[in-house]
C-alpha positions in Angstrom: 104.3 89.9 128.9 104.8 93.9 129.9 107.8 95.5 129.1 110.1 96.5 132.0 109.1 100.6 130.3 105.2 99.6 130.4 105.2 98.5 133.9 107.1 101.7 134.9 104.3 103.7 133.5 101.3 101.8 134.6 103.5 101.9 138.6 103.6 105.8 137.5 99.7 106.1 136.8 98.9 104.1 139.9 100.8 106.1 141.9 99.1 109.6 140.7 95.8 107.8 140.7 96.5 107.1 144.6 97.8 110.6 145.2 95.1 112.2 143.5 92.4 110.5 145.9 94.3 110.7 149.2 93.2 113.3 151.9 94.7 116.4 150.8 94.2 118.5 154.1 96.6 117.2 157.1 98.9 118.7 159.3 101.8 120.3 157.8 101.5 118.4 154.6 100.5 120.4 151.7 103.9 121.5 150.6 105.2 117.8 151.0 101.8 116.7 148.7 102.7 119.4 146.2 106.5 117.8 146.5 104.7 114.6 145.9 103.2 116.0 143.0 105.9 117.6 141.1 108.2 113.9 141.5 105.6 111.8 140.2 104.9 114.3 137.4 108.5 114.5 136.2 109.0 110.7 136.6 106.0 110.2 134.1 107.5 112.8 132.0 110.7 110.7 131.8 109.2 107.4 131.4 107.1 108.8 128.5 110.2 110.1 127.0 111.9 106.5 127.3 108.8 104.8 125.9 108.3 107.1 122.7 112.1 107.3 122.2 111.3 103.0 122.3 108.8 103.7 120.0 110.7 105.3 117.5 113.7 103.3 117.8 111.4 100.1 117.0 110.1 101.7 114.0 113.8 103.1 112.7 114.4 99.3 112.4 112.2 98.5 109.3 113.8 99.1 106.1 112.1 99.4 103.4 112.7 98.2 99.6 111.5 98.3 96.3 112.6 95.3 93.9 111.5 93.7 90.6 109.3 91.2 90.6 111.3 88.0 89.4 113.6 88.9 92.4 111.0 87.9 94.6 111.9 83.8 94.9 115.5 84.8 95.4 114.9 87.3 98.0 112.8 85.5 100.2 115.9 83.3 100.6 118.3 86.3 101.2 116.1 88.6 103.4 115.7 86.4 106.4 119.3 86.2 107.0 119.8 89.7 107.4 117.0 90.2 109.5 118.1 87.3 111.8 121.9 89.3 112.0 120.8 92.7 112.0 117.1 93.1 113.9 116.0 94.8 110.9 112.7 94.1 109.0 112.5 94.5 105.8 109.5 95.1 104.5 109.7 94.6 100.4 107.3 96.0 97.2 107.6 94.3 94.0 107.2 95.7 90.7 108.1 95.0 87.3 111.5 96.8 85.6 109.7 99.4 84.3 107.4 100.4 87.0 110.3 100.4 89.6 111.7 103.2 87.7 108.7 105.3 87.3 108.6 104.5 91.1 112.1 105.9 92.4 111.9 108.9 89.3 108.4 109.9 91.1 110.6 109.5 94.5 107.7 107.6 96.6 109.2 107.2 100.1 111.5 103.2 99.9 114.5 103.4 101.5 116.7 101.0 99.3 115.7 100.8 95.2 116.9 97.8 93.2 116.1 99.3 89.4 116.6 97.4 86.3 119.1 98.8 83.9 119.1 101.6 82.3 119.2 103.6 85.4 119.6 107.0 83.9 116.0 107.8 85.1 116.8 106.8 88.3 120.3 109.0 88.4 118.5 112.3 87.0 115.4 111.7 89.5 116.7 113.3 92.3 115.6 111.2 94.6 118.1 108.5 95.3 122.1 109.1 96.4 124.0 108.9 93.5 126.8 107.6 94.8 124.9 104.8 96.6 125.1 102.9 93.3 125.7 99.2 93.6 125.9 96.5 91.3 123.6 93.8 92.6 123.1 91.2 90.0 122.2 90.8 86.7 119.9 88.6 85.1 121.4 86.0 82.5 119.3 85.6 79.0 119.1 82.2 78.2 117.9 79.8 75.9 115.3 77.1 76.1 113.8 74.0 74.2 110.8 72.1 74.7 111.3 69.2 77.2 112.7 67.0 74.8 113.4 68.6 71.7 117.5 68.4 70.6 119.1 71.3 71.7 120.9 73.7 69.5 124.5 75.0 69.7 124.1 78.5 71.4 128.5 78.9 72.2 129.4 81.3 69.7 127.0 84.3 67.7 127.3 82.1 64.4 125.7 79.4 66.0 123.3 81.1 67.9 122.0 82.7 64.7 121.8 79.4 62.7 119.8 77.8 65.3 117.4 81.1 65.5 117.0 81.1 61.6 116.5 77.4 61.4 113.7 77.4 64.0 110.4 77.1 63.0 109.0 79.8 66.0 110.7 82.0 68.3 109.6 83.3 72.0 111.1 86.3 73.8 109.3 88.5 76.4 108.2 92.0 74.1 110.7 94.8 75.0 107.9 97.4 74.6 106.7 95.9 77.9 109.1 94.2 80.1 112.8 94.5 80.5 113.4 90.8 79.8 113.1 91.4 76.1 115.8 94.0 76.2 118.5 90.8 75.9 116.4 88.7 73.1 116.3 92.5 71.7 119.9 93.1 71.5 121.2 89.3 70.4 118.5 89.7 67.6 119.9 92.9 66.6 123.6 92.5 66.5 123.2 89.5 64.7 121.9 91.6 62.1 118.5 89.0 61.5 115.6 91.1 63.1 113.8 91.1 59.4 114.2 87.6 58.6 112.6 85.8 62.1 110.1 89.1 62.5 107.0 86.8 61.3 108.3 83.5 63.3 108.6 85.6 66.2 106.0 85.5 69.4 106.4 88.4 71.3 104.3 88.1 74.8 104.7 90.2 78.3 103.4 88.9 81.4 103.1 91.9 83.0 100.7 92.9 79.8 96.6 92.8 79.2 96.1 91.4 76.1 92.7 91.1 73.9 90.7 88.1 72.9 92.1 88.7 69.4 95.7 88.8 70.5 98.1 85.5 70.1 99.2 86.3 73.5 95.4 86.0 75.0 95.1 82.8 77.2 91.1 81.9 76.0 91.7 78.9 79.8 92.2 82.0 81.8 91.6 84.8 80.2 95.1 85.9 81.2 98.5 85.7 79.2 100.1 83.1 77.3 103.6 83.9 78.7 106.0 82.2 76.4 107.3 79.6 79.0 103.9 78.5 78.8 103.9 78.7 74.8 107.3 76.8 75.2 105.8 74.2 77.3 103.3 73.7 75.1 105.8 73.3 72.1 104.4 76.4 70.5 107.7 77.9 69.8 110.9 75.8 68.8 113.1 78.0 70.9 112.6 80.8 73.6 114.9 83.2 74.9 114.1 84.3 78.9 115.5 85.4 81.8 117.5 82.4 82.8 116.2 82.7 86.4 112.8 82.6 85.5 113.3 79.5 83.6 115.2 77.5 86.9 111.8 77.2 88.4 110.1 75.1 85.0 113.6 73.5 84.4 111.3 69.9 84.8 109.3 71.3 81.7 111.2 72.4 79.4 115.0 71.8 78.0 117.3 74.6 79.4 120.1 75.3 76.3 122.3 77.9 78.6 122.8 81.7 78.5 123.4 83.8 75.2 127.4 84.4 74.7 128.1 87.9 75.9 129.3 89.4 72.7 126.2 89.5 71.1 124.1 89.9 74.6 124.7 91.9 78.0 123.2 90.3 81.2 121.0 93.1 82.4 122.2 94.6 85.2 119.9 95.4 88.9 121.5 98.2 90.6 120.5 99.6 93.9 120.5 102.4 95.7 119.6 104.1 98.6 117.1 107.0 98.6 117.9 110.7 99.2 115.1 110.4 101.7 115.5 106.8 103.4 114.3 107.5 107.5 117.3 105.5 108.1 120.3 105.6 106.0 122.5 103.2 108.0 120.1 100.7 108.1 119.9 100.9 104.7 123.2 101.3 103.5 123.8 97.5 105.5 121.0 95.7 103.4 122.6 97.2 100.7 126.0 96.2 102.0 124.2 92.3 102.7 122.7 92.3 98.9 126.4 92.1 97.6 127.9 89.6 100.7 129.1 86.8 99.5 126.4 84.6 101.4 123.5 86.8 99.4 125.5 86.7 96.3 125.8 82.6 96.2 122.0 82.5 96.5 121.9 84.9 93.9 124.2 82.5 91.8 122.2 79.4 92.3 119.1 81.1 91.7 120.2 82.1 87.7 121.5 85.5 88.2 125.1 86.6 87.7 126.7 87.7 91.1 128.9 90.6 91.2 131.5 89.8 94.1 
C-alpha cells in the first residue's frame, strides 16, 4: 500500500507528464501554461522535500549498539520492548569484552556502547560522552559442580579456599583472553593460593583458537573445550564462570552460587553513548530503558546483578 507522500508524487509526475504533452500553442494561453508550469514545479519541489525529510526521519529511528557477547540471550528479551514503546529499531553487534573496547577506543560509528569493565580505554578514547556513563549490570562469578557431585561451601573466603584447595581440578575462563577470568583471577589472588592450584588449574577461552596440542583443543570439533563443557564432562571438580552463562546448562551441571564479594567484584557493563551517535536522544532513551526497572528484572533473572 502507497503512502499518502508517494501518491502525492506519482499525482505530481502525472500531472507534468500531461502538461508536458498537451498543445502548447492556443489562444492567450502561454503565460497561463508557463503559470501551470511554475505550480506544478514548486509542488514537486515540496513534496520531495516532505518525502526525503520522511526519509530521513525513518532512518534517525534505528539506534545502534554495540554489546558483549553473553548479553545477547538477555537482550533479545529486553530490546523488543523498547522498540514496541519507542518506534525505535535497534540494530545490535556483539563482541567479546575485549574487542568491544578496542571497538569504541578505535571510535567505529555505534551509537550506544555497553563495555566490560575497566573502562579507562573507553574514557580516554575520545569517542564516547563521558558523562553518559551508566552502570548497566554486572555479571556475577559463580561456582559450579558436576551434575551430581556434593557441593562445597562457597559463603565465606575460608571456605571458598578450602573447597578450591581440596579439589582435584579447577576451570575458569583464561583472563589473558576473556574478561570472565578477571573474577576467578581476582578470588584466586586475594586468597593468596594462585601457586598452590597453578598445575590443577584448566584455563580455556571460548573466544580463543587453540592447537591440536593444547588441553583446550576439542579433537569432536576441532573447536574449544570451553570449561562448561569440561565441567559437564566431569573434567574439573569445580568451575568458576560467569553465573549467567551457566543459567542456560543449569540441567547439566550443579550450580554452587556466586563468589562472596570480599574476595571477588561482579564485573561491571557500563554504557555510554558515543560522541558521534546520529541521534543522541534516541540513544540516550535505550540507555535510559537498559536501567528501567522492567529491563533491569530481566537482567536479574537472567544471572546478572541489576543496578536500580
Amino acid at each position: 500500500m502507497l503512502s499518502l507522500t508517494q501518491k502525492v508524487w506519482q499525482r505530481s509526475l502525472r500531472l507534468v507528464y500531461k502538461h508536458c504533452h498537451e498543445p502548447t500553442v492556443a489562444p492567450f494561453g502561454e503565460e497561463d501554461s508557463v503559470k501551470r508550469m511554475k505550480y506544478l514545479l514548486s509542488t514537486i519541489f515540496v513534496v520531495a522535500l516532505i518525502f526525503g525529510n520522511s526519509v530521513r526521519a525513518k532512518a534517525q529511528t534505528e539506534i545502534t549498539l554495540l554489546a558483549p557477547g553473553p548479553t545477547r540471550r538477555t537482550l533479545d528479551k529486553i530490546l523488543p520492548a523498547l522498540e514496541s514503546k519507542t518506534g525505535y529499531k535497534v540494530k545490535v553487534t556483539y563482541g567479546t569484552g575485549r574487542t568491544s573496547t578496542q571497538s569504541v577506543a578505535k571510535g567505529e560509528p555505534l551509537d550506544v556502547s555497553l563495555i566490560v569493565a575497566p573502562i579507562t580505554g573507553a574514557l580516554t578514547s575520545g569517542s564516547v560522552i563521558p558523562s553518559s556513563e551508566t552502570l548497566v549490570a554486572s555479571y556475577y562469578t559463580a561456582v559450579a559442580v558436576p551434575k551430581g557431585a556434593p557441593k562445597p561451601d562457597i559463603s565465606t573466603p575460608a571456605a571458598v579456599k578450602k573447597a578450591l584447595l581440596a579439589a582435584k581440578s579447577i576451570g575458569y575462563e583464561d583472563p589473558d583472553f576473556t574478561t570472565a577470568g578477571q573474577g576467578p583471577t581476582e578470588a584466586i589472588t586475594k586468597l593468596g593460593i594462585a601457586d598452590q592450584i597453578a598445575a590443577k588449574s584448566k584455563l580455556c577461552a571460548g573466544n580463543t583458537k587453540y592447537s591440536a596440542n593444547s588441553t583446550c583443543f576439542d579433537p569432536a570439533t576441532g573447536g574449544v573445550r570451553s570449561i562448561e563443557k569440561l565441567l559437564e564432562g566431569g573434567d574439573v571438580d569445580i568451575a568458576m564462570l560467569f553465573l549467567s552463562d551457566m543459567l542456560p546448562s543449569k540441567d547439566k551441571i550443579s550450580i554452587v552460587g556466586p563468589l562472596p564479594r570480599k574476595i571477588c567484584t561482579p564485573t561491571a557493563i557500563v554504557g555510554f553513548i558515543s560522541a558521534h551517535a546520529s541521534d543522541p536522544a534516541a540513544a540516550k532513551a535505550l540507555l535510559q530503558y537498559l536501567v528501567s526497572p522492567d529491563a533491569q528484572a530481566i537482567f536479574k533473572e537472567a544471572g546478572f546483578e541489576p543496578h536500580s
